[in-house]
PADREN-672070 format. One record per residue: residue number from 1; x, y, z of N, C-alpha, C, O, CB in turn. Coordinates in steps of 0.2 Angstrom, whole numbers. Each point is the difference from the previous one (the first is absolute). Glycine has a CB too. Example, Ala and Ser with C-alpha at 12.3 -4.5 7.8 and 13.67 -1.06 7.14 Angstrom:
1 / 66 / -28 / 39 / -4 / 6 / 0 / 4 / 6 / 0 / 5 / -1 / 3 / -14 / -5 / 3
2 / 7 / 11 / -10 / 4 / 6 / 1 / -4 / 5 / 3 / 3 / 6 / 1 / 3 / -9 / -11
end
This chain:
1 / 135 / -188 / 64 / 5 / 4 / -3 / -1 / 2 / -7 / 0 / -5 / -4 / 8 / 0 / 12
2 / -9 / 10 / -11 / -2 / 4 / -5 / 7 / 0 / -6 / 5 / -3 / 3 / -13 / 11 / 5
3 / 8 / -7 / -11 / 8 / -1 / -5 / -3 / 0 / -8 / -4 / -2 / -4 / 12 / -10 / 13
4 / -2 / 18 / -11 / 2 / -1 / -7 / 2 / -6 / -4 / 6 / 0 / 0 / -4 / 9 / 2
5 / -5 / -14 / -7 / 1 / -5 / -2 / 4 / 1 / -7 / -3 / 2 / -5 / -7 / -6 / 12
6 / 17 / 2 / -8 / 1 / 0 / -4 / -1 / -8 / -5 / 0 / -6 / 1 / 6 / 17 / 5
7 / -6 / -8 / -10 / 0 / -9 / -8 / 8 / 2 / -5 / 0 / 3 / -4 / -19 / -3 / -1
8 / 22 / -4 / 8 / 6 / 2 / -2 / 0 / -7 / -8 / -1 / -6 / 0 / 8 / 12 / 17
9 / -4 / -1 / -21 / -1 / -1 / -8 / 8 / -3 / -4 / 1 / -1 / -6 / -11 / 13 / 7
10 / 13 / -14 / 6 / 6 / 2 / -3 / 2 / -11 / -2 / -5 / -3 / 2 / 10 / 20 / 7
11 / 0 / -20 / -11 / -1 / -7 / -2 / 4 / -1 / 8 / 1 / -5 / 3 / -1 / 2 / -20
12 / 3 / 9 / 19 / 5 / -4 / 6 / 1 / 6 / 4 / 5 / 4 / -1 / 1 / -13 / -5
13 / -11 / 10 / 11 / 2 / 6 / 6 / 7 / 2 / 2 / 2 / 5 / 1 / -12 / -8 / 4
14 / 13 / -2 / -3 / 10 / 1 / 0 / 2 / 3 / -6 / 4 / 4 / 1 / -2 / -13 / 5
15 / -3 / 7 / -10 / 3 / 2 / -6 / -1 / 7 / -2 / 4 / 4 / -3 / -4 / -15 / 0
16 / -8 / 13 / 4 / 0 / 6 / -1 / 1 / 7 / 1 / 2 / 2 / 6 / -6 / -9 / -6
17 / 3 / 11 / -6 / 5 / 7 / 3 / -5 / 7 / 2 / 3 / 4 / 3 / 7 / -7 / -13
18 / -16 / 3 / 9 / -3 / 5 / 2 / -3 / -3 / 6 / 4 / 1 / 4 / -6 / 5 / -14
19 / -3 / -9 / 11 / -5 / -4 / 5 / 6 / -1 / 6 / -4 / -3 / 4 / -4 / -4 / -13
20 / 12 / 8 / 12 / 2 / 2 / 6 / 2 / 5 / 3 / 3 / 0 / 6 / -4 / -6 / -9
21 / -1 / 10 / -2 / 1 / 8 / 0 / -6 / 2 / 3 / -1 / 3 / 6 / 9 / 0 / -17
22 / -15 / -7 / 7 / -6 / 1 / 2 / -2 / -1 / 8 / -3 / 4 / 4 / 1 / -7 / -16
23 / 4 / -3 / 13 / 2 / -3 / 5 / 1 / 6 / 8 / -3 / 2 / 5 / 9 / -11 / -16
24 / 1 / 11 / 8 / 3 / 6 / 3 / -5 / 3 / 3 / -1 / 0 / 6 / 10 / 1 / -13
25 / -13 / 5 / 1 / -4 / 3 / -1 / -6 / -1 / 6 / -1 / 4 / 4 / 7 / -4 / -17
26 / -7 / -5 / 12 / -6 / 0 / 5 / 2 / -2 / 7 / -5 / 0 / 4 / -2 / -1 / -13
27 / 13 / -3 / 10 / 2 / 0 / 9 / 2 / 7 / 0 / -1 / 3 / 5 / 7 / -16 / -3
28 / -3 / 16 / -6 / 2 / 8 / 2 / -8 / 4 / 1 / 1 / 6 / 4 / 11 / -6 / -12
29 / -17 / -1 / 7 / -7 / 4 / 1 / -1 / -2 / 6 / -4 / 3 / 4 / -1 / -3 / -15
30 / 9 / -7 / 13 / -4 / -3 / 6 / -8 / -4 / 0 / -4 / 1 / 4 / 12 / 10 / 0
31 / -8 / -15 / -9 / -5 / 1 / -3 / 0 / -10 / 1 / 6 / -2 / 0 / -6 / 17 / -8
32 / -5 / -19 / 10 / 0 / -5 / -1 / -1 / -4 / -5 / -5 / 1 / -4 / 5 / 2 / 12
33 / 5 / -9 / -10 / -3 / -2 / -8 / -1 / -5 / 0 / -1 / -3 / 6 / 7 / 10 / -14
34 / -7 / -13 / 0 / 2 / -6 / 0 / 2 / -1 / -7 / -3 / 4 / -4 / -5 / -7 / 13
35 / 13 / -1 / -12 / 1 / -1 / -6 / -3 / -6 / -1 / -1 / -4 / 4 / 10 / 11 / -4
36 / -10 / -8 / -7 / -3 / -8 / -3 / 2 / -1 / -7 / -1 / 4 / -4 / -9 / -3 / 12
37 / 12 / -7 / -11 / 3 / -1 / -6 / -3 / -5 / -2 / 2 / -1 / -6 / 8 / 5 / 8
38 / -15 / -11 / 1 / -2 / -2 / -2 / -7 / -1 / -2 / -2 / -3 / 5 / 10 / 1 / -2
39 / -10 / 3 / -6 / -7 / -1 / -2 / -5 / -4 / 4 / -5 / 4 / 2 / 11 / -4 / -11
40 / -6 / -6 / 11 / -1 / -4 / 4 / 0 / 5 / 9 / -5 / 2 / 2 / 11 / -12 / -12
41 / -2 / 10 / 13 / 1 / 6 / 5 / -7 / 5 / 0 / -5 / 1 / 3 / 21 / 0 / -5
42 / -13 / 3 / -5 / -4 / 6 / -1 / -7 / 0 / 3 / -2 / 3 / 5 / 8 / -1 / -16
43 / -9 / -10 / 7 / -8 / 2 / -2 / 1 / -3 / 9 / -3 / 4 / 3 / -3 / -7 / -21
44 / 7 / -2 / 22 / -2 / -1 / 6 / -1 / 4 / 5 / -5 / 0 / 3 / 10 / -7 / -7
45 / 2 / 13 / 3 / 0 / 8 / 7 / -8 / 2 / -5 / -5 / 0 / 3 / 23 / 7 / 0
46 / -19 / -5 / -10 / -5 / 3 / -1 / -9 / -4 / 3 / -5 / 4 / 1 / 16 / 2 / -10
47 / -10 / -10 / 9 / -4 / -4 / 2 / 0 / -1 / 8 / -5 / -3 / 3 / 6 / -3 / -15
48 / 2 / 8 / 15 / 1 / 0 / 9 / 2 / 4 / 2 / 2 / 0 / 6 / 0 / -9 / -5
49 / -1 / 14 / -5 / 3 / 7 / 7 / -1 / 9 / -5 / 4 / 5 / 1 / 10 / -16 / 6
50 / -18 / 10 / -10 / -3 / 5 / -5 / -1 / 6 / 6 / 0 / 6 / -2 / -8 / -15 / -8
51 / 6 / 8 / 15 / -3 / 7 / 1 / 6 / 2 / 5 / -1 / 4 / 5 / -15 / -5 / -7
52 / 22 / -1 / 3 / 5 / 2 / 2 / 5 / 3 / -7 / 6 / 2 / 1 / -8 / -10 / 11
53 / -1 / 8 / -17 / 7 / 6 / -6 / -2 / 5 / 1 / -6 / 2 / 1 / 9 / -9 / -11
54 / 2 / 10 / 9 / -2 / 8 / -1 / 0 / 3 / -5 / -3 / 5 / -1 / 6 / -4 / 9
55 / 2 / -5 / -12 / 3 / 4 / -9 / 2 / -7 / -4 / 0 / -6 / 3 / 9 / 19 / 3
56 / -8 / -13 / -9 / 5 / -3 / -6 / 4 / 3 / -4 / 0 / 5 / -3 / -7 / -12 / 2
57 / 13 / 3 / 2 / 5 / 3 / -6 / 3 / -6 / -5 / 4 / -5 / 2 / 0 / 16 / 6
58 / -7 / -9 / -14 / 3 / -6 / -5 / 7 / 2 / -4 / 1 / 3 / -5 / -14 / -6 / 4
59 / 17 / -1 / 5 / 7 / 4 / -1 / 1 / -3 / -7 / -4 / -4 / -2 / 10 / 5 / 14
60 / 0 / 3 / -16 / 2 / -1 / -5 / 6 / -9 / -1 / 1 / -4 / 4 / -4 / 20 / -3
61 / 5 / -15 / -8 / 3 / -6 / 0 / 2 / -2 / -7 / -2 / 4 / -4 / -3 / -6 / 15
62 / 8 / -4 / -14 / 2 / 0 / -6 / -4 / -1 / -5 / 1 / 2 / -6 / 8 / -4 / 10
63 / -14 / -1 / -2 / -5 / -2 / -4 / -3 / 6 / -5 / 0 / 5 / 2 / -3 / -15 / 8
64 / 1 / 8 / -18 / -4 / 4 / -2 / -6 / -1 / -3 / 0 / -5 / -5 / 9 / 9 / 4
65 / -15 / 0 / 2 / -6 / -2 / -3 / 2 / -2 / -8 / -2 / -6 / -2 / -5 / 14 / 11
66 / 10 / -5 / -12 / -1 / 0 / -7 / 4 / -7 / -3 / -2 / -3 / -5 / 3 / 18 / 5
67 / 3 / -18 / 3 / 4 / -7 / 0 / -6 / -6 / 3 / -6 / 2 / 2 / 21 / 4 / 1
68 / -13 / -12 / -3 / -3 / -6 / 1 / 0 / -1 / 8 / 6 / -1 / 3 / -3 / -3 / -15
69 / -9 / 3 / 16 / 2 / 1 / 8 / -3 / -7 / 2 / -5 / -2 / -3 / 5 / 16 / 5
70 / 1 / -16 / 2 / -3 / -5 / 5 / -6 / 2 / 2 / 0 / 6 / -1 / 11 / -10 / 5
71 / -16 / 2 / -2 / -7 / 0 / 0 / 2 / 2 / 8 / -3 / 6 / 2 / -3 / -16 / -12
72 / 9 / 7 / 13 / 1 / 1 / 8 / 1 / 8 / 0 / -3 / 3 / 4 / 9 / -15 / -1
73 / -2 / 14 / -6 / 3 / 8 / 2 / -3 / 4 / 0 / 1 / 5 / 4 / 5 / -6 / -7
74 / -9 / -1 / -2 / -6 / 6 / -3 / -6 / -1 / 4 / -2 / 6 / 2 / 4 / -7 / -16
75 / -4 / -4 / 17 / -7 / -2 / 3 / -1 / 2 / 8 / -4 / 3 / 4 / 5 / -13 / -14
76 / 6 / 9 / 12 / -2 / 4 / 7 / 1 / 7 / 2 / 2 / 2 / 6 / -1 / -11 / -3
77 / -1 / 13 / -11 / 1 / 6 / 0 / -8 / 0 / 1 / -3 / 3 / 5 / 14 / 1 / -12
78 / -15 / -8 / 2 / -5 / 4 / -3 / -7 / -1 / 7 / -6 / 2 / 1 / 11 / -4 / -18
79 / -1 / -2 / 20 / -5 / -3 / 6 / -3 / 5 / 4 / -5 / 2 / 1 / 12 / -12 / 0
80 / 3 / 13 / 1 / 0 / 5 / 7 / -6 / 5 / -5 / -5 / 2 / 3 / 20 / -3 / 5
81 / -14 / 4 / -15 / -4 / 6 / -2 / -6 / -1 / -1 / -3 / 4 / -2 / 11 / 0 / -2
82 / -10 / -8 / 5 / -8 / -3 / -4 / -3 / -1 / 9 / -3 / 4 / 3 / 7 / -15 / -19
83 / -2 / 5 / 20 / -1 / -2 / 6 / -1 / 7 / 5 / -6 / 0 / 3 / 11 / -11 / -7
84 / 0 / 15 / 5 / 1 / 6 / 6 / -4 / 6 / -5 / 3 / 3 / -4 / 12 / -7 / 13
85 / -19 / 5 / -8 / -4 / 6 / -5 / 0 / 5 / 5 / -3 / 5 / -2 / -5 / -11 / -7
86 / 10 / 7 / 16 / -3 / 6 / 5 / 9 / 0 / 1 / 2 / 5 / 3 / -18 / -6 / 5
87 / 20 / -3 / -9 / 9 / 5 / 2 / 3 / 1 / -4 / 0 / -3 / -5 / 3 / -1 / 13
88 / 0 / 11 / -6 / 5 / 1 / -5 / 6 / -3 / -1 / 3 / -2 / 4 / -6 / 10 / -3
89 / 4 / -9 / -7 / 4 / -3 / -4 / 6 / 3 / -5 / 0 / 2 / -6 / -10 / -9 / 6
90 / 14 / 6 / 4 / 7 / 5 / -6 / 6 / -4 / -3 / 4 / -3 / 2 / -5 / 13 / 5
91 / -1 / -9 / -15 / 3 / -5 / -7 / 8 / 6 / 3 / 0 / 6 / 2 / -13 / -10 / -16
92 / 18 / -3 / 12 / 5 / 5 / -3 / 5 / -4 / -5 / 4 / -4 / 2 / -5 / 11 / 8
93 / 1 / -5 / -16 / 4 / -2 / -4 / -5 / -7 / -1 / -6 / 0 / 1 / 20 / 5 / 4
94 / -11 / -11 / -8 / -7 / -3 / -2 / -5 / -5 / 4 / -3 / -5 / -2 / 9 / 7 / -6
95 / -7 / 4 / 15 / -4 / -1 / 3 / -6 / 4 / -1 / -6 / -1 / 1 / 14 / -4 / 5
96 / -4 / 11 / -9 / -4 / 8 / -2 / -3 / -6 / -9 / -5 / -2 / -1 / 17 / 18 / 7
97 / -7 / -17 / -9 / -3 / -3 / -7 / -7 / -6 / 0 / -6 / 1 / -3 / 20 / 0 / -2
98 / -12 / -6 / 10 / -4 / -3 / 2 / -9 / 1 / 2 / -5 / -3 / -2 / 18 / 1 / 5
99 / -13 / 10 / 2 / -6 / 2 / 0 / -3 / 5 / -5 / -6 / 2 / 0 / 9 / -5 / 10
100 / 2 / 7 / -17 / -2 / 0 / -4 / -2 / -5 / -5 / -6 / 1 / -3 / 11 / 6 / 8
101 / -2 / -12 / -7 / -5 / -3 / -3 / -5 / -4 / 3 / -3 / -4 / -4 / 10 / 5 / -2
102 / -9 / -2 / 14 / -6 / -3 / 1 / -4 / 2 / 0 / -5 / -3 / -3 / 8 / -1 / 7
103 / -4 / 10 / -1 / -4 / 8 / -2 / -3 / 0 / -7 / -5 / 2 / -1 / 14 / 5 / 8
104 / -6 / -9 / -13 / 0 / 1 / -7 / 3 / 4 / -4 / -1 / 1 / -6 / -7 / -4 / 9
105 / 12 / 5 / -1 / 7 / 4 / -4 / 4 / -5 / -2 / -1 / -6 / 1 / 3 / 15 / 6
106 / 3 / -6 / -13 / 5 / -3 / -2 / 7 / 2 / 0 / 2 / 5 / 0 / -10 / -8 / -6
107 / 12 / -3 / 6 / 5 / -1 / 0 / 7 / -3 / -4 / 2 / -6 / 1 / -11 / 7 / 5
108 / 13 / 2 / -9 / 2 / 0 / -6 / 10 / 0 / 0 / 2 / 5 / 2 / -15 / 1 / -5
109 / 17 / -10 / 0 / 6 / 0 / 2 / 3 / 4 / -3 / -2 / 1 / -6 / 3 / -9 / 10
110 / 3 / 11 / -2 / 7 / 3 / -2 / 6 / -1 / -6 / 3 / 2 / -4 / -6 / -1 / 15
111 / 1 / -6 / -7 / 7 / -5 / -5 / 6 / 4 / 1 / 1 / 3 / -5 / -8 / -9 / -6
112 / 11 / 6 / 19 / 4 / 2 / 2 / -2 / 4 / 7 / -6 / 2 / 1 / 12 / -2 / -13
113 / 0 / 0 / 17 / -2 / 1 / 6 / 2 / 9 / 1 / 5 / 3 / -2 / -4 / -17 / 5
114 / -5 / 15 / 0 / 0 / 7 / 4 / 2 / -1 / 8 / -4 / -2 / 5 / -7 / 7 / -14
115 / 16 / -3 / 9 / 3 / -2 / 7 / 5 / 6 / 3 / 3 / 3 / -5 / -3 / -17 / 1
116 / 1 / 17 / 10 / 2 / 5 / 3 / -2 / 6 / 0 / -6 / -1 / -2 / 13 / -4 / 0
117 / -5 / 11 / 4 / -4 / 7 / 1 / -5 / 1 / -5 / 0 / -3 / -5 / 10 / 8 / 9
118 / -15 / -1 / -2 / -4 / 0 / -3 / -5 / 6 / 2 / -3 / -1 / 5 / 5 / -12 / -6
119 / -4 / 22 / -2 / -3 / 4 / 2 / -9 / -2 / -1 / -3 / -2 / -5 / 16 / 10 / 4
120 / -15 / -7 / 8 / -8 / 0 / 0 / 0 / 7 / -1 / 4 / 4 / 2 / -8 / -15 / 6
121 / -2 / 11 / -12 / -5 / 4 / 2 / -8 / -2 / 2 / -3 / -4 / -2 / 11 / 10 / -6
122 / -10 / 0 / 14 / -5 / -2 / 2 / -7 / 4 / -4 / 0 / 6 / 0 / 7 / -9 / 13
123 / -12 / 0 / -16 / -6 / 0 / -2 / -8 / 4 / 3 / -4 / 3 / -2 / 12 / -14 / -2
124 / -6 / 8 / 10 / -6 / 3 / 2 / 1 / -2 / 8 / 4 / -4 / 2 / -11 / 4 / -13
125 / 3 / 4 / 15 / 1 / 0 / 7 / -1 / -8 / 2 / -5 / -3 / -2 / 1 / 16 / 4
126 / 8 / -15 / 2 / 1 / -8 / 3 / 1 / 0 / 6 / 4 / 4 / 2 / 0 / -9 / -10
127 / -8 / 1 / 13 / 4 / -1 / 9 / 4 / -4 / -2 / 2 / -4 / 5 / -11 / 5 / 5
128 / 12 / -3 / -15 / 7 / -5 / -1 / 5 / 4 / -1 / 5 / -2 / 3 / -11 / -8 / -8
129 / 6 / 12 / 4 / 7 / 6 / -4 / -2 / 6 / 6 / 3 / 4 / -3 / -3 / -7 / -13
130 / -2 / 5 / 20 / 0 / 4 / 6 / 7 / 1 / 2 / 3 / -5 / 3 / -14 / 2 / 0
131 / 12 / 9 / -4 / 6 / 2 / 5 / 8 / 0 / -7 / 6 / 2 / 1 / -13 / -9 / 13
132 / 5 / 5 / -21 / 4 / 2 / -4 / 2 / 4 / -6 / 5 / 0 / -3 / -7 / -7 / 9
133 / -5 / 9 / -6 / 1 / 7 / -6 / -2 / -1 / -6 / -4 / -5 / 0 / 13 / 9 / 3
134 / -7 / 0 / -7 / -2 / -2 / -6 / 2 / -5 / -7 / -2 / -3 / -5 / 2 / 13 / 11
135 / 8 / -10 / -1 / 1 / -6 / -4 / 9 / -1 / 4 / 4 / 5 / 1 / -13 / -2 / -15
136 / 9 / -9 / 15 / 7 / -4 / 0 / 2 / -6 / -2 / -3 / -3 / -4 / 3 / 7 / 12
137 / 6 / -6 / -6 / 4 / -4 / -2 / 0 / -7 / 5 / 0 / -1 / 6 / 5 / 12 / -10
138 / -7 / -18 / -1 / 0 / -5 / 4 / 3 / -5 / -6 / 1 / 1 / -5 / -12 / 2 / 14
139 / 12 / -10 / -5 / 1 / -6 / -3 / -4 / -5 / -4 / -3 / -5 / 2 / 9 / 8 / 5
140 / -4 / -2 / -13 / -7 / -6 / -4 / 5 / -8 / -5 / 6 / 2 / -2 / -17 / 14 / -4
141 / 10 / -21 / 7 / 3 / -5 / -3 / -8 / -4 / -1 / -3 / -3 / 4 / 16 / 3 / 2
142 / -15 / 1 / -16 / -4 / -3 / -3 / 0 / -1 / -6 / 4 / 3 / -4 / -7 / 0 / 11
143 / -1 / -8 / -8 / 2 / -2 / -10 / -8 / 1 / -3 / -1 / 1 / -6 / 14 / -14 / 6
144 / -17 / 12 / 4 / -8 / 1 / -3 / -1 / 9 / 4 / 3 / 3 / 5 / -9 / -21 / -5
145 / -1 / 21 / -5 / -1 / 6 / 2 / -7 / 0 / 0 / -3 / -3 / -5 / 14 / 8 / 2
146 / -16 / -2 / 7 / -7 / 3 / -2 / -1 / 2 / -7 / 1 / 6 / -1 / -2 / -3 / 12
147 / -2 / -5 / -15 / -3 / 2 / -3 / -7 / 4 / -3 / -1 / 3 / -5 / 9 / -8 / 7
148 / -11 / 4 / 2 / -9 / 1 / 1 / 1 / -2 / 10 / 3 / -5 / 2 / -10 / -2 / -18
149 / 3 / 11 / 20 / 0 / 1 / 7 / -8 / -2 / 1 / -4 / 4 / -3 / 14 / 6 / 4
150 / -13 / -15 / 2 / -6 / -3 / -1 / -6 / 6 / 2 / 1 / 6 / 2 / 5 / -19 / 2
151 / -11 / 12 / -5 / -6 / 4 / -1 / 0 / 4 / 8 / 2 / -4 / 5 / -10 / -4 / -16
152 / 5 / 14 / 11 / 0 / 3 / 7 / 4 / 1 / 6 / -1 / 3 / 5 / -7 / -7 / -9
153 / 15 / -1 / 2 / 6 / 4 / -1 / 4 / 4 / -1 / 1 / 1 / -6 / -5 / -4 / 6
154 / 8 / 8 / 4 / 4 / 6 / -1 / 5 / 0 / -1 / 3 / -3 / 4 / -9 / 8 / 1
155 / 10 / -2 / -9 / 7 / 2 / 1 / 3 / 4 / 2 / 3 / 5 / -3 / -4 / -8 / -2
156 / 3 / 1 / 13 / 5 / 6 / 1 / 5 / 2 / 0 / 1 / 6 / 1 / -6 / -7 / 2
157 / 10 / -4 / -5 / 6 / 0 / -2 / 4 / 0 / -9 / 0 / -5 / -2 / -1 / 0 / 16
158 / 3 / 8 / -16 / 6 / -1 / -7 / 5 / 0 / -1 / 1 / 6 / 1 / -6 / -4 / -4
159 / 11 / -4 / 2 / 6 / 1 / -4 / 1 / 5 / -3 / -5 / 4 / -1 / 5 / -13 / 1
160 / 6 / 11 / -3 / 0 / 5 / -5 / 0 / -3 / -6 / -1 / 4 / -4 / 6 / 3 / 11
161 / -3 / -12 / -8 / -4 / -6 / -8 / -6 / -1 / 3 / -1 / -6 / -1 / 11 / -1 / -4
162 / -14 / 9 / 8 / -7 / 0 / -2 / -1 / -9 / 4 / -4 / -4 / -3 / 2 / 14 / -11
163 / 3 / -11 / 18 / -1 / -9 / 0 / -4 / 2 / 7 / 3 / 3 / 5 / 10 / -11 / -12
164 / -18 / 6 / 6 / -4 / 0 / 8 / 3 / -3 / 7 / 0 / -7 / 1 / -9 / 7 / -8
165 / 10 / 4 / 11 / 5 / -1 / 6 / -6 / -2 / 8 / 2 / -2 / 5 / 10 / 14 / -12
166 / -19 / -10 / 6 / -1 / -1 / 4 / -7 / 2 / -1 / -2 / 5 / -3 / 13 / -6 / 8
167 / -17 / -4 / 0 / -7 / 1 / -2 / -2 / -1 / 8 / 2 / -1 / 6 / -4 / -5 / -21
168 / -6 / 7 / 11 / -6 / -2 / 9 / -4 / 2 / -2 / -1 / 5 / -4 / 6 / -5 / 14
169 / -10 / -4 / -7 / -7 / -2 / 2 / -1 / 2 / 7 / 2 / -3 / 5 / -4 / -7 / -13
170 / -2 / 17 / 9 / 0 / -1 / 7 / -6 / 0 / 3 / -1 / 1 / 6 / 10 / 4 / -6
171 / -14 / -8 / -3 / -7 / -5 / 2 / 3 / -6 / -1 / 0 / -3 / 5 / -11 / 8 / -10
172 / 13 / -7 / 1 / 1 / -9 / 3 / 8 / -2 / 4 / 3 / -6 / 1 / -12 / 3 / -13
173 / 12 / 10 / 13 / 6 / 2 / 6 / 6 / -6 / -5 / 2 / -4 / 3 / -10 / 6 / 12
174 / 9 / 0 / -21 / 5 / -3 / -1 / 7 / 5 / -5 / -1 / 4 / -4 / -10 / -14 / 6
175 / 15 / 9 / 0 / 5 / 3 / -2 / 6 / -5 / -2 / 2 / -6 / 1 / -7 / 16 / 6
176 / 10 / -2 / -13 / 4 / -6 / -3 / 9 / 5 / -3 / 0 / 6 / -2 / -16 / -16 / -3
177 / 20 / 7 / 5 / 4 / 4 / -1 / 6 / -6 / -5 / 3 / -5 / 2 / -7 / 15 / 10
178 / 4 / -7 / -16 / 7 / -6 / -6 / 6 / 2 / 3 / 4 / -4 / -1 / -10 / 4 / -13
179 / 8 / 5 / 16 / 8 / 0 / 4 / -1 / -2 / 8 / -6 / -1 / 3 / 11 / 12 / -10
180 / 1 / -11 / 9 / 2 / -4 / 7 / -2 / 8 / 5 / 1 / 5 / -2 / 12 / -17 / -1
181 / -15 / 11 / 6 / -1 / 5 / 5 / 4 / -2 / 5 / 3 / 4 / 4 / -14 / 0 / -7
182 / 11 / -10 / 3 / 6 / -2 / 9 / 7 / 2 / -2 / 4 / 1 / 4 / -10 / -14 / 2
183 / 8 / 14 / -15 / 5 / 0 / -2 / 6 / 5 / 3 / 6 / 0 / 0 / -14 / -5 / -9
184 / 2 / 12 / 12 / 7 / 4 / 2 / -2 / 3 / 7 / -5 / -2 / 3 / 8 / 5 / -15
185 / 0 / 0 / 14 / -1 / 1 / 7 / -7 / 7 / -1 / -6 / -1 / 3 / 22 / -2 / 1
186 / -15 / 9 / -8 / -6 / 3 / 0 / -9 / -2 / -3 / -5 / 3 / 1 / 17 / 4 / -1
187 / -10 / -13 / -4 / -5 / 0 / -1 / -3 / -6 / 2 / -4 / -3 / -3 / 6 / 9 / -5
188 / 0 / -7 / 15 / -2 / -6 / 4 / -7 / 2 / 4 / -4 / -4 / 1 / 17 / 1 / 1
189 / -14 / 11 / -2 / -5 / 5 / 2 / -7 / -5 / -3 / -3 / -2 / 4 / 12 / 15 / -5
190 / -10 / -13 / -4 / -2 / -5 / -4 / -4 / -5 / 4 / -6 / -1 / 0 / 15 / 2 / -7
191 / -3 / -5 / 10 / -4 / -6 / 2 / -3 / 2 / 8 / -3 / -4 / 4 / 10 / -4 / -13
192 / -4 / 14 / 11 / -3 / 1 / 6 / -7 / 3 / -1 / -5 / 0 / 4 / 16 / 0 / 0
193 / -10 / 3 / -9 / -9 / 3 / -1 / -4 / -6 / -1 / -5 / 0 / 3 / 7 / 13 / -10
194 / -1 / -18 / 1 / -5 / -7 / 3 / -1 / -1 / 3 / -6 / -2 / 1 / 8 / -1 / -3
195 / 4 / 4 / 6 / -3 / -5 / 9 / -7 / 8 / 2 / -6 / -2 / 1 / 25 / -6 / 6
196 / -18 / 13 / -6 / -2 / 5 / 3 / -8 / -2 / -4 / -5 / -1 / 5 / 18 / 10 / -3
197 / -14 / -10 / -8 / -5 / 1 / -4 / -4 / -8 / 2 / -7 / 0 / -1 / 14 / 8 / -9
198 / -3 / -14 / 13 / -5 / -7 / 3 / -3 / 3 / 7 / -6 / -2 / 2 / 14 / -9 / -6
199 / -2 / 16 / 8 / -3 / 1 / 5 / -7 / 4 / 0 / -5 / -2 / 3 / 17 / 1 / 0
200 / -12 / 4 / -7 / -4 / 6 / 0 / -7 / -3 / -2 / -5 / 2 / 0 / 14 / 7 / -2
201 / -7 / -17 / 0 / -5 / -4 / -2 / -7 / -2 / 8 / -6 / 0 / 1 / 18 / -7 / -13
202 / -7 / 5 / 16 / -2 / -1 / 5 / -7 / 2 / 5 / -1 / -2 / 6 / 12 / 1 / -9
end
């Protein structure tokens, strides 16, 4: 059985406010998944059942690169991106920061949060953003932002303060987005072009 694997970022999946929207998101595609939160877990499915993923999505959550993190958090981000080099992989929020700075980009705080509506503009042509224009409206809750987007690299997405909204690599099939896309009902599109973009991996 084939499945979207998620690495859920959050300190407590119940408690969480986006990640079961994401959730939503992909029983609504009809789409089969698996969620995972420990570390431990992670590296085992990747070590025994690798050539049944189809995608990754490294969900968002409170943690910030820029503050002091547990070794654990960070580490089985950097596994899934370093280890799965042939599937696509989609950051969001600081799961998006996360593969920016493994990549070699940087990462820099705010010192205050950017939380609620938020207008995208789209950068350049993406199969992620398919089907939404030029530019809309979605949900962003963050306190760190890109500052440098790692080498080879693209930007497809910005803000209207200039704060990079969304990147990819589409040789090493990775993609990444600092707002919630599960956050609203139209820009859920989003995560269904992911899914569309593992398939097409096949």
């Amino acid at each position: 059985m084939q499945y979207i694997l998620v690495v859920d970022n959050t300190k407590n999946l119940k408690k969480a406010f986006m990640t079961p929207k994401l959730i939503k998101c992909l029983k609504d595609a009809n789409v089969k998944y698996k969620i995972l939160s420990e570390r431990k877990e992670l590296y085992q499915l990747l070590h025994n059942d690798i050539s049944n993923i189809l995608g990754i999505i490294l969900s968002g959550g409170p943690l910030c690169l820029s503050e002091s993190l547990t070794i654990d958090s960070i580490n089985k981000n950097i596994a899934v991106l370093t280890q799965l080099k042939d599937i696509p992989i989609l950051g969001i929020c600081f799961g998006f920061q996360v593969i920016v700075a493994c990549y070699g980009g940087k990462i820099i705080s705010m010192n205050r949060e950017d939380t609620g509506n938020v207008i995208i503009y789209t950068k350049k042509k993406s199969k992620l953003f398919k089907g939404l224009g030029k530019e809309f409206v979605c949900y962003q809750s963050h306190k760190d932002k890109v500052r440098e987007v790692p080498p080879k690299f693209e930007i497809i997405a910005q803000s209207s303060n200039k704060i990079i909204q969304g990147i990819q690599n589409i040789k090493l099939k990775r993609y990444g987005c600092q707002f919630h896309p599960e956050g609203y009902l139209k820009t859920n599109i989003i995560i269904s072009n992911f899914i569309d973009i593992c398939l097409s991996e096949l």
